[in-house]
BAMAR-211341 format. One record per residue (C-alpha): z, y, x; residue number from 1. Coordinates in Angstrom, 1 decimal. Example, Ala and Ser with C-alpha at 12.3 -4.5 7.8 and 13.67 -1.06 7.14 Angstrom:
% BAMAR-211341
<pt <7.8, -4.5, 12.3>, 1>
<pt <7.1, -1.1, 13.7>, 2>
***
This chain:
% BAMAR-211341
<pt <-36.6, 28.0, -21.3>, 1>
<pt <-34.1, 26.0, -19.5>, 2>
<pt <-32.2, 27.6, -16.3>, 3>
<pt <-33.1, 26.4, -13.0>, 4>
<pt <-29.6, 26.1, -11.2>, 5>
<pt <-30.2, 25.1, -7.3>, 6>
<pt <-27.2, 23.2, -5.6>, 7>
<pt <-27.2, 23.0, -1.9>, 8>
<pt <-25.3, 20.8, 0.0>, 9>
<pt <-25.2, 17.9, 2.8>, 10>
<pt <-23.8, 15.1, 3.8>, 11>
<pt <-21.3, 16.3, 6.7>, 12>
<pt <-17.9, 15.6, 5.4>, 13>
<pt <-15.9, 17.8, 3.7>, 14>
<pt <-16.7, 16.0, 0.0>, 15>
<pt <-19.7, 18.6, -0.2>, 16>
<pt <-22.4, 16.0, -1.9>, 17>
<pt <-19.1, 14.7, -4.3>, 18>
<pt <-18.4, 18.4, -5.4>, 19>
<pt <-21.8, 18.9, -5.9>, 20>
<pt <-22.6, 16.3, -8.2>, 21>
<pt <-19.3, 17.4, -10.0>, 22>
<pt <-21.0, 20.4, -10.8>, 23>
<pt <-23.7, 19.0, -11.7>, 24>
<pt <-21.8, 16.9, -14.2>, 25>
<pt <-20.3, 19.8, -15.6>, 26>
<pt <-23.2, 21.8, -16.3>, 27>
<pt <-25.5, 19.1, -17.5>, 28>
<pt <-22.4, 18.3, -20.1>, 29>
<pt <-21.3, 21.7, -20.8>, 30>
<pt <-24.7, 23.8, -21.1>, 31>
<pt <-26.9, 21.4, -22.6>, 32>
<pt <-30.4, 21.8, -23.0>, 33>
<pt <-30.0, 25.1, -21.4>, 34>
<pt <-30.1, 23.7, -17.5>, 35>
<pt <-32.0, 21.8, -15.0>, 36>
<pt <-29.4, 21.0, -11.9>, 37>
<pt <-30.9, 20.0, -8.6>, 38>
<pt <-29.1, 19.0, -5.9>, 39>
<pt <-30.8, 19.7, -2.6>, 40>
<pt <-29.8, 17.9, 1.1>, 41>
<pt <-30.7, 21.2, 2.9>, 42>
<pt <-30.2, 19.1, 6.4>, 43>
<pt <-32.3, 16.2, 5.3>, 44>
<pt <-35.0, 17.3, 3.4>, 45>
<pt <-35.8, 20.5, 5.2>, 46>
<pt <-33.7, 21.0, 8.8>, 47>
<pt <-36.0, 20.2, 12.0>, 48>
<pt <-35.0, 18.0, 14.7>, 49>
<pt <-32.2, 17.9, 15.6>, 50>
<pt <-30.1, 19.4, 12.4>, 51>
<pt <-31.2, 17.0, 10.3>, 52>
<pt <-29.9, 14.2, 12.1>, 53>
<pt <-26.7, 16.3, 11.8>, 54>
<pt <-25.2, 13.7, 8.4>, 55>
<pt <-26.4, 10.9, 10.5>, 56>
<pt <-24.4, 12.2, 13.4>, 57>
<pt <-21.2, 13.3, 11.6>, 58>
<pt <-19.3, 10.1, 11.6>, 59>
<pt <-19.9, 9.1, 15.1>, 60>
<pt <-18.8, 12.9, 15.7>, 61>
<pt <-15.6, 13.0, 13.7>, 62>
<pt <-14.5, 9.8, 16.0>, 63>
<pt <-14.3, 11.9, 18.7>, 64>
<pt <-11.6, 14.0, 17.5>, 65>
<pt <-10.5, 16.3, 20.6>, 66>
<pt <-14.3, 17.7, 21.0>, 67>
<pt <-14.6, 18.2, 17.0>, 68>
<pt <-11.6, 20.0, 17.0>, 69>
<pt <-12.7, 22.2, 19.9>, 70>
<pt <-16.0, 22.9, 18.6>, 71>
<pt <-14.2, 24.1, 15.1>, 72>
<pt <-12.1, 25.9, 17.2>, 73>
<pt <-14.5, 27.9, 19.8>, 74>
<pt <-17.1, 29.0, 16.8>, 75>
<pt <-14.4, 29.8, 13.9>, 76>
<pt <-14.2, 33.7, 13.3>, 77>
<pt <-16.0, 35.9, 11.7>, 78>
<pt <-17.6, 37.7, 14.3>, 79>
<pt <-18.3, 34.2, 16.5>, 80>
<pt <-19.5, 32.2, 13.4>, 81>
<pt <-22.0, 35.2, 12.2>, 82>
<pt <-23.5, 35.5, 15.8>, 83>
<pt <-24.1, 31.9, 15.6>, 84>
<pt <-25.7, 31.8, 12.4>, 85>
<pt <-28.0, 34.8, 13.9>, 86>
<pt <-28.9, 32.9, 16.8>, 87>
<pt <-30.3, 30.1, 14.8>, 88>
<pt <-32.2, 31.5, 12.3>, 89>
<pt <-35.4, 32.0, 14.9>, 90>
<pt <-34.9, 27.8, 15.0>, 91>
<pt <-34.3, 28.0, 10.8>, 92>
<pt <-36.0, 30.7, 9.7>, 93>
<pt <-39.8, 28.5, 8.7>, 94>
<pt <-37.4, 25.7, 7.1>, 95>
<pt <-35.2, 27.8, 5.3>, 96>
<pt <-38.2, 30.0, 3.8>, 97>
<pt <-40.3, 26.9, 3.0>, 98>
<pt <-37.0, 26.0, 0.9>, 99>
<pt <-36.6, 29.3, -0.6>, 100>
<pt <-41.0, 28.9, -1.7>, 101>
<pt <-40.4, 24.8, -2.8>, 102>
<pt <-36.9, 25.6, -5.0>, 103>
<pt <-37.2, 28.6, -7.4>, 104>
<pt <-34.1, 29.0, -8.8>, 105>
<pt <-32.1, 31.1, -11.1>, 106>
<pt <-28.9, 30.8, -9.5>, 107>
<pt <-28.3, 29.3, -6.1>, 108>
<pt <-24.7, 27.4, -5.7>, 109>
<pt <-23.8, 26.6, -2.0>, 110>
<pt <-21.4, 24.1, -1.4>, 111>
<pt <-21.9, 23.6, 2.5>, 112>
<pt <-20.8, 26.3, 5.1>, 113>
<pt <-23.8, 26.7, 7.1>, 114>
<pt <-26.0, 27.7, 4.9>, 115>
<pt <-25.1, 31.3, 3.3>, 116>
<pt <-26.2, 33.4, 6.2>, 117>
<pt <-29.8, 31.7, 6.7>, 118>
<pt <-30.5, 31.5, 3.2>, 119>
<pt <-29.0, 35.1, 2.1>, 120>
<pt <-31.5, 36.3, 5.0>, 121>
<pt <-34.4, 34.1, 3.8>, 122>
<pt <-34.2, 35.2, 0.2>, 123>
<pt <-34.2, 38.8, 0.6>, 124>
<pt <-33.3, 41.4, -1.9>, 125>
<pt <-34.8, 40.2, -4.7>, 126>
<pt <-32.3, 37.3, -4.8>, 127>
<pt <-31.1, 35.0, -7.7>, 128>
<pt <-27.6, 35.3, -7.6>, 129>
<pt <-25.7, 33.3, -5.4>, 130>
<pt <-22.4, 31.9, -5.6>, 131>
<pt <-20.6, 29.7, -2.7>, 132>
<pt <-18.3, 26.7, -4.1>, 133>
<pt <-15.8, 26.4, -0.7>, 134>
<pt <-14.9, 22.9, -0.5>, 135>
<pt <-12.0, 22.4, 2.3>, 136>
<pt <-8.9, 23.0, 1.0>, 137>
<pt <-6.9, 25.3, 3.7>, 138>
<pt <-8.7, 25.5, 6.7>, 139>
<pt <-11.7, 26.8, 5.7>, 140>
<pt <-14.4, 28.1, 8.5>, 141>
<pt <-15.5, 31.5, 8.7>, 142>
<pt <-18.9, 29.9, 8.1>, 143>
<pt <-17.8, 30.3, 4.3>, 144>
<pt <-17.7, 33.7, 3.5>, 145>
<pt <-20.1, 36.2, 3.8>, 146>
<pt <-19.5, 39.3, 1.9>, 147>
<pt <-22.6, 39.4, 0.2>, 148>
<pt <-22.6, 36.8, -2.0>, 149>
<pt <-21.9, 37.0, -5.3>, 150>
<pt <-19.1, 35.1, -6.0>, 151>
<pt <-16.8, 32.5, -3.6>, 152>
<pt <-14.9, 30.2, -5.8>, 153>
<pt <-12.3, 28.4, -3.3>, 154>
<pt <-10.0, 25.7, -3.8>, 155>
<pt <-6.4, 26.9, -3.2>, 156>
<pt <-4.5, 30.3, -2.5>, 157>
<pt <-4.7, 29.8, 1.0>, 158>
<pt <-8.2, 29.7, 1.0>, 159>
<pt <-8.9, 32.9, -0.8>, 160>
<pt <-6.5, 34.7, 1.9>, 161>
<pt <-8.7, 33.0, 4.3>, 162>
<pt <-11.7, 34.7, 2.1>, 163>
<pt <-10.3, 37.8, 2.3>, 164>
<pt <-9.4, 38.0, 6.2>, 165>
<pt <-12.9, 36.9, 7.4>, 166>
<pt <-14.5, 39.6, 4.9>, 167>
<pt <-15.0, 38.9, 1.7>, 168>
<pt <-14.3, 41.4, -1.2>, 169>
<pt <-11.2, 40.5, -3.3>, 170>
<pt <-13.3, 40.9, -6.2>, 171>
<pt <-15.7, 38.3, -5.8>, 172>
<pt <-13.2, 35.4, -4.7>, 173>
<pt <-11.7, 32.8, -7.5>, 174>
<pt <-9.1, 30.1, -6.8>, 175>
<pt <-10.4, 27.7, -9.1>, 176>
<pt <-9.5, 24.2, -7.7>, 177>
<pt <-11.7, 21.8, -5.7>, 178>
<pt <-14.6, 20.1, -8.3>, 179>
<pt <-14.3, 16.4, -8.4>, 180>
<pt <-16.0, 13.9, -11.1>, 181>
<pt <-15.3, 14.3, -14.8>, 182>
<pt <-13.3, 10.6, -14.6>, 183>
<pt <-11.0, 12.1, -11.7>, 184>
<pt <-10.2, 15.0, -13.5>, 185>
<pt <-8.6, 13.3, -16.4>, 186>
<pt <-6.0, 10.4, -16.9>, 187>
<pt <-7.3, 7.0, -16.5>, 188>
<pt <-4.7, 6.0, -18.5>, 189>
<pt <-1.0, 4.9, -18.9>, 190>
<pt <0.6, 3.1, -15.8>, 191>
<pt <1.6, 0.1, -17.3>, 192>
<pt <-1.4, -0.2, -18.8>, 193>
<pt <-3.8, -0.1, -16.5>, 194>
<pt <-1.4, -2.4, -14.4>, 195>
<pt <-1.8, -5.0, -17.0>, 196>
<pt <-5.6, -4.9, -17.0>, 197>
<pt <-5.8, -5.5, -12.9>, 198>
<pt <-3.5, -7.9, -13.3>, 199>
<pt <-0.4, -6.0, -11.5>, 200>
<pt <2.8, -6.7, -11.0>, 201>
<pt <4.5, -4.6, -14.0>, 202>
<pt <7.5, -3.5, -12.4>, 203>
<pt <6.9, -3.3, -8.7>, 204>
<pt <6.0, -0.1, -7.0>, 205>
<pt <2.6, -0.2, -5.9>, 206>
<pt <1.5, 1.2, -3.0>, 207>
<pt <-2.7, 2.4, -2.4>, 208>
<pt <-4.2, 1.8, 0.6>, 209>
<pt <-7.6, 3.9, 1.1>, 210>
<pt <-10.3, 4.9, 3.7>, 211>
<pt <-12.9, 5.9, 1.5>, 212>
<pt <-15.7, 4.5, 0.6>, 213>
<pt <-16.4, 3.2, 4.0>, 214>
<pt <-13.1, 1.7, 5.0>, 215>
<pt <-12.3, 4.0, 7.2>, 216>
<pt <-9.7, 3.9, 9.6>, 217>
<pt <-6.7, 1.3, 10.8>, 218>
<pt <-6.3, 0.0, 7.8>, 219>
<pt <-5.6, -3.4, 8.5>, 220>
<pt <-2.5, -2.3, 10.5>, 221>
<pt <-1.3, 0.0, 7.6>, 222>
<pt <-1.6, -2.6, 5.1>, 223>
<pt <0.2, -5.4, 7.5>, 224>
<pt <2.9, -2.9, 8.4>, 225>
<pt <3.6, -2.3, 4.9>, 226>
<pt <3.7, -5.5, 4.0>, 227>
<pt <6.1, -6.6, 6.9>, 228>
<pt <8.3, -4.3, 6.4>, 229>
<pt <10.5, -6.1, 4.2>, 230>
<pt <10.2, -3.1, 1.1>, 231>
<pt <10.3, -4.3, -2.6>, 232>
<pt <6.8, -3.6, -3.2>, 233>
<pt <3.2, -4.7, -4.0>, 234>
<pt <0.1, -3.3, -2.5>, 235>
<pt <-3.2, -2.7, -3.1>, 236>
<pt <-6.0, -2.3, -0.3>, 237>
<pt <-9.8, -0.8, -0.4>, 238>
<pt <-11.6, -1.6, 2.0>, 239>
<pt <-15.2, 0.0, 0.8>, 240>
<pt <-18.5, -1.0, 2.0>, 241>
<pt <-16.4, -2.8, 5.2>, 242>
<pt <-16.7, -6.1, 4.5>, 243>
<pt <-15.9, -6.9, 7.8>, 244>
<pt <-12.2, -5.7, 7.0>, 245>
<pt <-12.2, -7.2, 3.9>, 246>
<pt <-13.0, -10.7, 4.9>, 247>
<pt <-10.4, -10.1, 7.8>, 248>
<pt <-7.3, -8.7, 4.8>, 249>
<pt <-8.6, -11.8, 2.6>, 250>
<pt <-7.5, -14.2, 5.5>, 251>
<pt <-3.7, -12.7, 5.7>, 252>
<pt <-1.0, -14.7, 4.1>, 253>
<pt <0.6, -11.7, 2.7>, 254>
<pt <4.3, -11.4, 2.5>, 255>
<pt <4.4, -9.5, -0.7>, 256>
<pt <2.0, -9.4, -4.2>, 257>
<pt <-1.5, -7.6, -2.3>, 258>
<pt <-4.5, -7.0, -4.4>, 259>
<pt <-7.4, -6.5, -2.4>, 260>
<pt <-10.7, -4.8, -3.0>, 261>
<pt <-14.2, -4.0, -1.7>, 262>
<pt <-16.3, -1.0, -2.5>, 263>
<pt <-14.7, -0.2, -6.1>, 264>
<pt <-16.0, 2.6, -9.2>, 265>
<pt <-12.9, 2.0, -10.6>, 266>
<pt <-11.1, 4.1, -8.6>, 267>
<pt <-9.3, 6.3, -10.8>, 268>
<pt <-7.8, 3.1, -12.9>, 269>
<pt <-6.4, 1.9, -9.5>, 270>
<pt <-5.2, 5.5, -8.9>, 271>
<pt <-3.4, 5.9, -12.2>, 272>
<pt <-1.2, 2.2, -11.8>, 273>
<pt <-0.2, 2.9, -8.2>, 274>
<pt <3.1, 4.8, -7.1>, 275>
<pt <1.9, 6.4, -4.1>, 276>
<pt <-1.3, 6.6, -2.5>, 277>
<pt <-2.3, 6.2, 1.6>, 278>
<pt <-5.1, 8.0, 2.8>, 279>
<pt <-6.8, 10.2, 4.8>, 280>
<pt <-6.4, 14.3, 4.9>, 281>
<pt <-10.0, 14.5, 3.6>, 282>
<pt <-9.9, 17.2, 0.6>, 283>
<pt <-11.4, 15.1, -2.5>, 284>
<pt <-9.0, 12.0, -1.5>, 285>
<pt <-6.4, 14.5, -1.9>, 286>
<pt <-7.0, 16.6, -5.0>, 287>
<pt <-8.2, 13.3, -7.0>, 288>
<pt <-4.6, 12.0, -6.0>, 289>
<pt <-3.4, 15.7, -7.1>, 290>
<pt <-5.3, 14.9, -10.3>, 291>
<pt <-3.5, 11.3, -10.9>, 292>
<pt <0.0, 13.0, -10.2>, 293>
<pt <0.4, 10.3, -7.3>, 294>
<pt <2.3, 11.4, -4.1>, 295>
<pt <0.4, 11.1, -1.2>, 296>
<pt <1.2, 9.7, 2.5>, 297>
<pt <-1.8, 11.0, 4.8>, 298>
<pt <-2.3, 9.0, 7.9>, 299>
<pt <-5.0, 10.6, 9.5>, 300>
<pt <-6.6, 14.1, 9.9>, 301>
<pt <-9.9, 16.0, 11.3>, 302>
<pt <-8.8, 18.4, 13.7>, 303>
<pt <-9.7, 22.0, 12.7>, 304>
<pt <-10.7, 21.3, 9.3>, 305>
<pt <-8.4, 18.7, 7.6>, 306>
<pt <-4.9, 20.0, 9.7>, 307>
<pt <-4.6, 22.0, 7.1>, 308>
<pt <-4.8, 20.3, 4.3>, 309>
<pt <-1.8, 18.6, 6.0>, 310>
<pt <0.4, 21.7, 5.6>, 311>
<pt <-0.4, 22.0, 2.3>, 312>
<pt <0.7, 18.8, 1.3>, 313>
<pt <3.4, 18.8, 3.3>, 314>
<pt <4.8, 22.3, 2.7>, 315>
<pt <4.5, 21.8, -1.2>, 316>
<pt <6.3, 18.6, -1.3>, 317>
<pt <3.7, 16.7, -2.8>, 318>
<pt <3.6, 14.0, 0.2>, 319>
<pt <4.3, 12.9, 4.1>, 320>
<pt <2.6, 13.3, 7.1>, 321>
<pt <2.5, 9.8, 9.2>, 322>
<pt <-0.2, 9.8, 11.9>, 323>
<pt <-0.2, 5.9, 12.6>, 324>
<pt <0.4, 2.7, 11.1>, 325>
<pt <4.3, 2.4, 12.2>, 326>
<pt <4.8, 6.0, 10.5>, 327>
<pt <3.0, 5.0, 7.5>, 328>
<pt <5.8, 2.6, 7.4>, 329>
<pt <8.8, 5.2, 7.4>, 330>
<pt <6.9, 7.4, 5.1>, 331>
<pt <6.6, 4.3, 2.7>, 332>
<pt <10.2, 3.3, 3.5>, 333>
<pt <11.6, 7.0, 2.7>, 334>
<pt <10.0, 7.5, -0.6>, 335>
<pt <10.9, 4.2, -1.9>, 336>
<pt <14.3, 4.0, -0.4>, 337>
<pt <15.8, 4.0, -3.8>, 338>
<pt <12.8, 2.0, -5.4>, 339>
<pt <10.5, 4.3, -7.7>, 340>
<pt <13.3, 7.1, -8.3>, 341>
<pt <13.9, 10.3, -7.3>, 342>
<pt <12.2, 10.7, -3.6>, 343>
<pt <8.7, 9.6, -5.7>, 344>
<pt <9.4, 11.3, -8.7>, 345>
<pt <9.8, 14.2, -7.2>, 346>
<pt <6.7, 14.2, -4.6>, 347>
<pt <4.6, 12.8, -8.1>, 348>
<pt <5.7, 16.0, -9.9>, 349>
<pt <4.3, 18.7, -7.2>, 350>
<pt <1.5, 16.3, -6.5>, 351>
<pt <0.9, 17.0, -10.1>, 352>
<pt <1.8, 21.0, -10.0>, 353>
<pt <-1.3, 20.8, -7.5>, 354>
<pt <-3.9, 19.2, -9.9>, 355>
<pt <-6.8, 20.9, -10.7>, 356>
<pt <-8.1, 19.0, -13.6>, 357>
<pt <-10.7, 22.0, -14.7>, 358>
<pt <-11.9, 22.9, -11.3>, 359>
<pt <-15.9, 21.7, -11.8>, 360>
<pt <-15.5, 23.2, -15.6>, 361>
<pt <-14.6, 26.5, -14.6>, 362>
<pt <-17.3, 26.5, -11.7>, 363>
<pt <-20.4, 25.6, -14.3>, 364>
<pt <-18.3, 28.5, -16.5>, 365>
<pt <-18.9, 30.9, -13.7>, 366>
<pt <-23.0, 29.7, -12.9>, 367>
<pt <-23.7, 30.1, -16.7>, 368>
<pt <-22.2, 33.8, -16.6>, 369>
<pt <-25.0, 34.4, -14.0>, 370>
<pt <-27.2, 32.2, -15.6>, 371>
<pt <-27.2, 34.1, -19.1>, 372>
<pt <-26.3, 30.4, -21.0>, 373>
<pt <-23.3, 29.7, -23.3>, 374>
<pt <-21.4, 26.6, -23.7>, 375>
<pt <-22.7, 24.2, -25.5>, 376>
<pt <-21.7, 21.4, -28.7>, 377>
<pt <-19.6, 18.5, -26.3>, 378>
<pt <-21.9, 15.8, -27.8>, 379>
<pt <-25.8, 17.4, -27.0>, 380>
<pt <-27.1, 16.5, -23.7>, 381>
<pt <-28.8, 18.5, -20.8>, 382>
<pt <-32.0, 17.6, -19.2>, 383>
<pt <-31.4, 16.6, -15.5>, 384>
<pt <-33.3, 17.7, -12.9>, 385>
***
């Protein structure tokens, strides 16, 4: 009889639905026939008014930095964050239970911070194990970790310190990585020739301009600054789902070769051809570019949660802080002061150091301990739920 594995997870930044349906991906290709994965929007499907407006919310929220940051701020701790998550559960406790009724599972995988003290109350003792799959990189909420969990796999060293001073047993915490899609995880292939099939300049350095997939950020005045700069370089921009910004980059006579882009699933190809990579401090954006062996130039940040993933990057040398288009410019200018030599070869190889290629893998590893299944034949396939 096939395992009912329960992923829980919502759309409130962080990459939680991405890492999800990573681990999804892994089980249904590792444990075939053995699993059924669901992935469950706790916030959307279940939450009453006004949580599950929260994924809705969260962009509109994360534009207003100074009061996200605060917010982050004033409930962090482990003391704060539990008496929160104790307050709420008279507002939570019908949804969370109605859940618990509608989603029998054999092991329950977390992959949002909210939920471990509502639903470790709702379950009770007689509880499927439970593991929680931390998904910020550094500066991970106190909203994590609760002690009584089975297992807390987290993304980075820093992290399972974090684990450790808000609670959690030193048994029962894993560095593993942060789980991102099978076709992140492995090369898309070699530079020149993925160059050749999007019709690249060969020899330029190339230079990634990202704000995920909703074109987030100034990203017209990082690509124009770049491009005005007078640097020997070509540059690639992806705009996302904002066409607006697209039509607006396709009007620019552009100084040097620019290859521009919409919403794109080929990602990882345009990943593997480029020398560095802009973006924002988000965690998947920065392990998939970890994962590529690309240095990184992050231009923006979430206060509280993303500052840092900052640090990290920074403090390991596998890229450059540059808050703002004119210091997106320097950070481009110092890495390629001497073309693509030693500044960038050097930021490529600790960006590499950092990759995490086996992260989802080792995660479905640890659910199928708990679930009682063993690895299956590469080739079979796994019912999906």
């Amino acid at each position: 009889m096939s395992k009912r594995i329960l992923v829980l997870f919502s759309d409130t930044g962080g990459g939680h639905r991405s890492s999800a349906e990573a681990i999804r991906e892994a089980l249904l290709a590792n444990y075939a026939g053995q699993c059924e994965v669901e992935l469950v929007d706790l916030f959307v499907e279940y939450m009453p008014y006004p949580f599950r407006r929260f994924p809705a919310w969260y962009p509109w929220m994360v534009k207003r930095p100074r009061v996200w940051g605060r917010g982050f701020k004033l409930s962090d701790g482990p003391r704060r964050s539990r008496a929160l998550a104790t307050a709420l559960w008279p507002v939570v406790r019908r949804a969370i239970k109605r859940l618990v009724r509608e989603h029998p599972a054999d092991v329950v995988v977390s992959v949002h911070p909210l939920f471990q003290v509502p639903l470790l109350r709702a379950f009770g003792k007689q509880r499927p194990p439970y593991i929680t799959v931390v998904t910020d990189l550094v500066s991970t909420h106190a909203w994590w970790y609760h002690p009584k969990v089975d297992r807390c796999l987290v993304p980075t060293e820093p992290a399972r310190e974090r684990a450790v001073a808000c609670g959690m047993p030193l048994a029962k915490v894993r560095v593993v990585g942060l789980p991102v899609a099978d076709r992140f995880s492995r090369p898309a292939g070699e530079k020149a020739d993925l160059r050749a099939q999007l019709n690249w300049h060969a020899n330029l350095p190339a230079v990634l301009v990202v704000g995920g997939g909703e074109g987030m950020g100034p990203l017209f005045e990082i690509a124009r600054g770049v491009a005005s700069a007078g640097l020997r370089c070509q540059l690639a921009v992806v705009a996302g789902r904002n066409e607006a910004l697209r039509q607006r980059l396709s009007a620019v006579n552009w100084e040097v070769p620019t290859h521009l882009y919409g919403f794109v699933r080929n990602m990882p190809e345009l990943m593997g051809a480029a020398d560095l990579i802009v973006t924002k401090a988000g965690p998947s954006s920065i392990v998939e570019a970890f994962n590529a062996g690309r240095p990184l130039i992050l231009s923006s940040a979430i206060p509280g949660q993303e500052e840092g993933n900052v640090r990290y990057v920074v403090s390991e040398g596998a890229g450059l802080w540059a808050p703002g288009p004119a210091k997106v410019v320097e950070a481009v200018r110092s890495l390629l002061s001497d073309g693509p030599g030693e500044a960038l070869s050097r930021a490529a190889a600790n960006s590499r150091r950092l990759a995490s290629p086996h992260a989802a893998a080792d995660i479905a590893a640890e659910v199928a301990q708990y679930a009682g299944m063993t690895r299956a034949e590469p080739s079979a396939e796994c019912s999906n739920a």
